[in-house]
C-alpha positions as semicolon CSV with decimal commas, in nm:
position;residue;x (nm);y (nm);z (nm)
1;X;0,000;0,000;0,000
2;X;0,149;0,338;-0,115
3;X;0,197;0,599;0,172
4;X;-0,093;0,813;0,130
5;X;-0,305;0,481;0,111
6;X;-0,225;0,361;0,421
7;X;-0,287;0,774;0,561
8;X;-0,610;0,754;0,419
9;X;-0,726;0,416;0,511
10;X;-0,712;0,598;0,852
11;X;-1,011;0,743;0,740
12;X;-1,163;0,416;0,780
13;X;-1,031;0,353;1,085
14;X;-1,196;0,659;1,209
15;X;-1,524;0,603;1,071
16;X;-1,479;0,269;1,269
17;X;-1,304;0,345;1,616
18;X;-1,577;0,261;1,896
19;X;-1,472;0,511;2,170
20;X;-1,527;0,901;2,103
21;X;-1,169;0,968;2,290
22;X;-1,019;0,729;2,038
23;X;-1,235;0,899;1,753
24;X;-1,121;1,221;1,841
25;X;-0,765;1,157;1,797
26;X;-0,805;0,997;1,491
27;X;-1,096;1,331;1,364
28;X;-0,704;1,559;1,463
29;X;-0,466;1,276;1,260
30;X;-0,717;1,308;0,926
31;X;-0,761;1,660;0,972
32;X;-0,424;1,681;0,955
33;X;-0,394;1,462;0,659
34;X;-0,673;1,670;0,441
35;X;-0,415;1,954;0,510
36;X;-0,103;1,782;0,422
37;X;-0,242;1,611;0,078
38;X;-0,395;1,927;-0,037
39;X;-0,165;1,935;-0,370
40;X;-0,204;1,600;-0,438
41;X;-0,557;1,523;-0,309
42;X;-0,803;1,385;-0,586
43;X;-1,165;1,567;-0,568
44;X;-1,309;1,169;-0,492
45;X;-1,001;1,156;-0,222
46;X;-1,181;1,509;-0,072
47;X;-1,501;1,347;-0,075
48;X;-1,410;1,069;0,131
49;X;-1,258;1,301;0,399
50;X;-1,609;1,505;0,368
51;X;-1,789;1,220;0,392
52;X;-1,619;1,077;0,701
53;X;-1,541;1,377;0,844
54;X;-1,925;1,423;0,834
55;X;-2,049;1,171;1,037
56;X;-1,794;1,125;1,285
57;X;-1,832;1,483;1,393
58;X;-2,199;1,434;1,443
59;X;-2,051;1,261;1,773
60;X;-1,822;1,534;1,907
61;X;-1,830;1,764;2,206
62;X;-1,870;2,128;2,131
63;X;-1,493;2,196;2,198
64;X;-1,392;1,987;1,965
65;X;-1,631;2,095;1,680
66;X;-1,483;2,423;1,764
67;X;-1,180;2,325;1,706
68;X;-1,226;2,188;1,394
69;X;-1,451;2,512;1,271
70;X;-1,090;2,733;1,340
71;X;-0,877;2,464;1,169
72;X;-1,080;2,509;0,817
73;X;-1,228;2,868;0,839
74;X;-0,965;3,011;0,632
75;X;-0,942;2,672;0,339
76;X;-1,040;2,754;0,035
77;X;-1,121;2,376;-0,066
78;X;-1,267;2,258;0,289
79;X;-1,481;1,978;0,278
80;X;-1,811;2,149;0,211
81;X;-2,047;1,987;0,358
82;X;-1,845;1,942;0,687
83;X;-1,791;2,349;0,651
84;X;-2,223;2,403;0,636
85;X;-2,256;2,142;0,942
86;X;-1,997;2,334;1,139
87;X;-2,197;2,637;1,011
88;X;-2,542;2,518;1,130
89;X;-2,410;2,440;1,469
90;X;-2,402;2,642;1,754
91;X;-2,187;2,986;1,751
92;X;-1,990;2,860;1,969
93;X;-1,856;2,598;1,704
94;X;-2,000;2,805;1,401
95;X;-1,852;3,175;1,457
96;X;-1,521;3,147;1,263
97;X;-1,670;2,952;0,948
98;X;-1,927;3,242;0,957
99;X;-1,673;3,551;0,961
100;X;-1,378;3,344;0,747
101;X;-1,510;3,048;0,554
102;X;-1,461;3,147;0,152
103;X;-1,627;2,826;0,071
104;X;-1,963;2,887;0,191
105;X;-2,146;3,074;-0,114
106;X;-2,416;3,324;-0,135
107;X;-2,714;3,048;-0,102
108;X;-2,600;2,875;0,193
109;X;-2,541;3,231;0,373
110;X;-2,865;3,355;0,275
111;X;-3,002;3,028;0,383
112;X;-2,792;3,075;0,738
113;X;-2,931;3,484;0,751
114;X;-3,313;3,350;0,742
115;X;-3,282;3,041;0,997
116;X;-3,003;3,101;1,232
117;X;-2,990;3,338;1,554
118;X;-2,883;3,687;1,569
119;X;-2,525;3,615;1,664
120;X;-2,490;3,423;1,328
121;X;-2,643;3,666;1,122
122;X;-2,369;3,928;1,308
123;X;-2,067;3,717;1,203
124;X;-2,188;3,702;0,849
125;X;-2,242;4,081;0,874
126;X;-1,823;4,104;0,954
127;X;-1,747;3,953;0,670
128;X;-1,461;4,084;0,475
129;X;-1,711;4,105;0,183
130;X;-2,035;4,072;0,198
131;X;-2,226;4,007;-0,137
132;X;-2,554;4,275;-0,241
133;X;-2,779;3,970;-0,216
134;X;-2,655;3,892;0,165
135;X;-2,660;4,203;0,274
136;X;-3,061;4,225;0,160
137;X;-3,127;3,957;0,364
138;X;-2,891;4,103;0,670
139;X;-3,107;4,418;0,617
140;X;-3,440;4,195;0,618
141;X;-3,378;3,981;0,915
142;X;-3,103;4,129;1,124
143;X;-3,166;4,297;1,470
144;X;-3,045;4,681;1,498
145;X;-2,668;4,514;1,625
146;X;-2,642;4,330;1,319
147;X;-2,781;4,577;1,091
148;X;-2,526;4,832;1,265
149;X;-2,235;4,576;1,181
150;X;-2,304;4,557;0,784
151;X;-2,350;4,945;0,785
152;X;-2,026;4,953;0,925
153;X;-1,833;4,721;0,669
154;X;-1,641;4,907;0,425
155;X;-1,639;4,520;0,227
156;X;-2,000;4,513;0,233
157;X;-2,182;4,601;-0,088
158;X;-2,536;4,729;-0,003
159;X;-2,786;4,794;-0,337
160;X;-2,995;5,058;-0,328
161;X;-3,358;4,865;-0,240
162;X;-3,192;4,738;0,099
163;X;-2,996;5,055;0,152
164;X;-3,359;5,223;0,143
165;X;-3,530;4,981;0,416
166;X;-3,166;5,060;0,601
167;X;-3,264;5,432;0,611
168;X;-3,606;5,367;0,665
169;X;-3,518;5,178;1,010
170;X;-3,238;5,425;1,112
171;X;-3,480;5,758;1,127
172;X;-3,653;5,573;1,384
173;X;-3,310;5,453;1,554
174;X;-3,052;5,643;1,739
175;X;-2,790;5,321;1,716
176;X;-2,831;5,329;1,337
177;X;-2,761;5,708;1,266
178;X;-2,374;5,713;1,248
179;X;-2,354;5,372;1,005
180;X;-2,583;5,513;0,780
181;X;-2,442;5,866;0,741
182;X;-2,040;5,737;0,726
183;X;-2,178;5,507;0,444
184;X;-1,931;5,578;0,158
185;X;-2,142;5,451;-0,075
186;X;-2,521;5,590;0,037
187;X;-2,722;5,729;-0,215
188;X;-2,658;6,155;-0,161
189;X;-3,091;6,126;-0,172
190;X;-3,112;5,896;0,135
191;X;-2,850;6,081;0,299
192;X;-3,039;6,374;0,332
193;X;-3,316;6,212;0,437
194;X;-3,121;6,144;0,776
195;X;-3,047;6,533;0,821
196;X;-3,333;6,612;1,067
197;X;-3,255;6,306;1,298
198;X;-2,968;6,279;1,355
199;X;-2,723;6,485;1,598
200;X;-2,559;6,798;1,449
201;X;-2,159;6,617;1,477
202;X;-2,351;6,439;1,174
203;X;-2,535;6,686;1,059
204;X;-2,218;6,875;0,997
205;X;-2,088;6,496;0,793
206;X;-2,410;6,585;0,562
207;X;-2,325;6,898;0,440
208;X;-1,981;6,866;0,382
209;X;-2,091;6,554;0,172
210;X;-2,339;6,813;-0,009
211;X;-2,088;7,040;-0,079
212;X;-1,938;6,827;-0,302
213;X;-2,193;6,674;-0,478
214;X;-2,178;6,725;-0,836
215;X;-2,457;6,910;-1,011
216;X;-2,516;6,615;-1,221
217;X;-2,553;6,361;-0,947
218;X;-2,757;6,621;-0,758
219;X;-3,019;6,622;-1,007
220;X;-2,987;6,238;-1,038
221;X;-3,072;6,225;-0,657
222;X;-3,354;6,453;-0,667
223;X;-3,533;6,262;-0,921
224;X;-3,480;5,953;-0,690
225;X;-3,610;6,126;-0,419
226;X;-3,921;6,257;-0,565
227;X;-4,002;5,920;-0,663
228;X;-3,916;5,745;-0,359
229;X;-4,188;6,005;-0,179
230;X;-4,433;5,916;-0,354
231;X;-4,413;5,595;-0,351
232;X;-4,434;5,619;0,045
233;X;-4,714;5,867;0,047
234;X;-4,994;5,600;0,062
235;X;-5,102;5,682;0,420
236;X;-5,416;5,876;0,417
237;X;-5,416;6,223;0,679
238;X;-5,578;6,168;1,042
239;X;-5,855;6,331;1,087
240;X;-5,700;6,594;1,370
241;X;-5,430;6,671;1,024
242;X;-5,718;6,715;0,772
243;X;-5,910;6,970;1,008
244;X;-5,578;7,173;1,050
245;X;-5,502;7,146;0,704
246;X;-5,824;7,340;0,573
247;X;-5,756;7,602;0,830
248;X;-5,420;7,661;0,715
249;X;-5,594;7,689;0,360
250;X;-5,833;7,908;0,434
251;X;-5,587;8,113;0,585
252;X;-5,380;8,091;0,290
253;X;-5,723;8,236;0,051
254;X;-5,738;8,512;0,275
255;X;-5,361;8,618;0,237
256;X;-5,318;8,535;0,583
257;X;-5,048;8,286;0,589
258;X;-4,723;8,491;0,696
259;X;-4,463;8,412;0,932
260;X;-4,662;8,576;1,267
261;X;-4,971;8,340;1,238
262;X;-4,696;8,082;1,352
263;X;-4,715;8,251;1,653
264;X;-5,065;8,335;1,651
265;X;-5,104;7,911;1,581
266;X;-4,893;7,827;1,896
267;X;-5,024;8,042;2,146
268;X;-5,369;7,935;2,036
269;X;-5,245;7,584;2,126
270;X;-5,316;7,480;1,754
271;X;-5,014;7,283;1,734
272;X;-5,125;7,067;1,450
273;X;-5,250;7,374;1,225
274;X;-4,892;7,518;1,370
275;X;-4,698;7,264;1,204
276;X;-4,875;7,250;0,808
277;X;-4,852;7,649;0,826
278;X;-4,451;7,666;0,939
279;X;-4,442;7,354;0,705
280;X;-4,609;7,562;0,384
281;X;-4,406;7,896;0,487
282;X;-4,066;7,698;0,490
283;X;-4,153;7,449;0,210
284;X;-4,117;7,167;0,411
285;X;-4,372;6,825;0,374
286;X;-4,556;6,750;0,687
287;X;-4,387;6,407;0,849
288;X;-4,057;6,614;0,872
289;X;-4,173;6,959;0,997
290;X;-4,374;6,735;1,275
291;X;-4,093;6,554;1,329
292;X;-3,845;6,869;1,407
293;X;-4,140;6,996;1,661
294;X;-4,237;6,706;1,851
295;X;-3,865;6,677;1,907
296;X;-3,846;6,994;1,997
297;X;-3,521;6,988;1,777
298;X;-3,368;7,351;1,778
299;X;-3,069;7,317;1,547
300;X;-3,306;7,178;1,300
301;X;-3,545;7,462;1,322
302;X;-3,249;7,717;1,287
303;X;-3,188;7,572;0,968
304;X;-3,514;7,581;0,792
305;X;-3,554;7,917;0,879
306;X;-3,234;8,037;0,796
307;X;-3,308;7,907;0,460
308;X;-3,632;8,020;0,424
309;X;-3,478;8,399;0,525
310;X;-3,749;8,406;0,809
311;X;-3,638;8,664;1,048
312;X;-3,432;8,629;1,377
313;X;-3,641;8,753;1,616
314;X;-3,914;8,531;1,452
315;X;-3,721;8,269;1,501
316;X;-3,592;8,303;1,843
317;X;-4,010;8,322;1,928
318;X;-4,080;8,009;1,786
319;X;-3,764;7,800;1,926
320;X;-3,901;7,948;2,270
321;X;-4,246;7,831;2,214
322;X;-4,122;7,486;2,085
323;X;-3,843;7,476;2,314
324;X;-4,144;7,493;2,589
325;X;-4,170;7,673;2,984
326;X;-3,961;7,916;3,142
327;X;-3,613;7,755;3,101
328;X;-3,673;7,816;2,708
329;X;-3,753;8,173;2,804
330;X;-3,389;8,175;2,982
331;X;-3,236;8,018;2,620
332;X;-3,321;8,355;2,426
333;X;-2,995;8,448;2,350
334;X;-2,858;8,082;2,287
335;X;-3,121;8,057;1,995
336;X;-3,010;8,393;1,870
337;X;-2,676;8,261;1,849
338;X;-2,770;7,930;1,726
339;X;-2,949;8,073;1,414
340;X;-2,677;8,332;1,307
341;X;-2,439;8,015;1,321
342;X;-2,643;7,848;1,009
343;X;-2,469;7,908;0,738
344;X;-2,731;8,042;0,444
345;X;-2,589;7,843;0,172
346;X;-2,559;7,539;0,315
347;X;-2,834;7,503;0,497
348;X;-3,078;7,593;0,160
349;X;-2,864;7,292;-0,005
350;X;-2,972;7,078;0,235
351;X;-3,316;7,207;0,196
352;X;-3,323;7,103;-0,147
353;X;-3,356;6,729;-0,100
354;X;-3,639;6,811;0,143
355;X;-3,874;7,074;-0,064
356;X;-3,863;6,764;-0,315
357;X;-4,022;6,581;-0,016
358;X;-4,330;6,841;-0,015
359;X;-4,329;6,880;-0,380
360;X;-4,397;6,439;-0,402
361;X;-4,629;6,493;-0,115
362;X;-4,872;6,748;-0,289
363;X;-4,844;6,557;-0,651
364;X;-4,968;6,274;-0,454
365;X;-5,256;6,477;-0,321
366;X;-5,350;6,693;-0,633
């Protein structure tokens, strides 16, 4: 018998050997024999080890199955069906074939996204690459952690249907903000959409991006953004919206819709009709001008009236209204401040991405 017959016919041996201690020693010997032939070993040769290798490590402790999982995360021709049993298993024994394996394909991953636990789904999420089609179904059935992890990977490539249920969680989700808006690759239409939730370290991260855009991908992302509003805009008005909305259009007949009614709205305790009329006067859509009130999110409100040229001392009234009770009252001066700090241009860039949010919205009414 040739040398690597008599190595292999340990295989046998281990597929025979009655005691697991005995098994196990022999599961190390072939292990290290599928490592060792790997030049020379024919593909029926690596079926036999994944074969054996198979059903013998049905019978092992977790330790050892871990083991094994670290020895052939990084092979590029480990036995494959060993690899997606070792997969499958626990995270204990699964973790580093998860993160490392290259021989477990886009299927099986999928496949291990939609029926494994959370702490799976996070190791396939650190991949060094991570496919379009994985990272859809990361997006899909990932908790906020794991979601968090794929925004984070540079390697993963993220298509722009999944990138838009990505944003679509994140507004809602403090933990999500800063993965979304580093995001080399987000669309410059989705990116704006995160400008009135998040905090103003990434605000800041927005606008510099802005700056830059070219006026050719600018238009690009406005037409995306139109579209993508109206596709959303299926939700029909509460009642409490639709009452407030024909007052703010009768106002509007009557030539009564300036900047003072604001105030006139507030003090009246008319919050909702408050929020359509700031939202016509700015040129804002409704979700996000209800959205920077009931947040009571100053920094936001200096901007969209800094780029609507509404005046300071208008503006310091409404942030103290907003702001709410008598410590607002003692924030005067910090709102001043805060609104001569807006830079003009910037801030009506930014804007840009949101009028075509109110310009979808009323298409989809008219």
């Amino acid at each position: 018998m040739s040398a690597n017959g008599a190595r292999f016919a340990k295989l046998i041996d281990l597929a025979r050997a009655p005691s697991s201690e005995k098994r196990r020693d022999l599961l190390r010997e072939a292990t290290d024999l599928f490592f060792d032939t790997a030049a020379e070993r024919t593909s029926r040769e690596t079926q036999l080890f994944d074969d054996v290798l198979c059903t013998v490590a049905k019978e092992m402790q977790e330790s050892v199955l871990a083991e094994l999982a670290e020895r052939f995360a990084d092979s590029h021709d480990a036995p494959i069906q060993l690899l997606q049993d070792l997969a499958f298993n626990s995270f204990a024994v699964a973790e580093p074939i998860l993160r490392r394996s290259p021989v477990l394909k886009d299927e099986m991953l999928v496949k291990l996204v939609s029926e494994q636990t959370q702490d799976h789904i996070k190791a396939i999420a650190q991949r060094d690459t991570v496919s379009p089609r994985v990272s859809d179904a990361i997006v899909r059935a990932g908790d906020d952690d794991a979601l968090d992890m794929l925004l984070k990977n540079a390697g993963a490539r993220i298509e722009r249907p999944a990138m838009e249920l990505a944003v679509d969680r994140a507004r809602d989700n403090k933990k999500l903000h800063g993965g979304v808006v580093n995001r080399h690759d987000i669309p410059i239409d989705l990116l704006n959409e995160m400008y009135f939730v998040v905090e103003q370290k990434l605000r800041t991260a927005i606008l510099d991006r802005n700056a830059n855009v070219d006026p050719v991908e600018l238009d690009q992302a406005l037409t995306k953004a139109r579209a993508r509003m109206q596709a959303r805009q299926a939700a029909a008005m509460t009642d409490d919206v639709r009452e407030a909305q024909k007052l703010v259009d009768q106002k509007k007949r009557a030539g009564e819709l300036k900047p003072p009614l604001l105030v006139a709205f507030y003090r009246d305790n008319k919050i909702t009709a408050f929020t359509i009329a700031l939202a016509e006067i700015v040129g804002l859509d409704y979700d996000t001008t209800h959205g920077i009130v009931q947040r009571a999110d100053m920094e936001a409100l200096a901007m969209v009236c800094r780029a609507s040229n509404l005046e300071r001392p208008l503006f310091v009234t409404l942030a103290v209204l907003v702001g709410g009770g008598q410590d607002a009252m003692n924030q005067a001066e910090h709102f001043g401040r805060l609104y001569t700090a807006v830079p003009v241009e910037a801030a009506q860039r930014a804007m840009r991405f949101f009028k075509v949010r109110k310009g979808a919205t009323e298409q989809m009414a008219a």
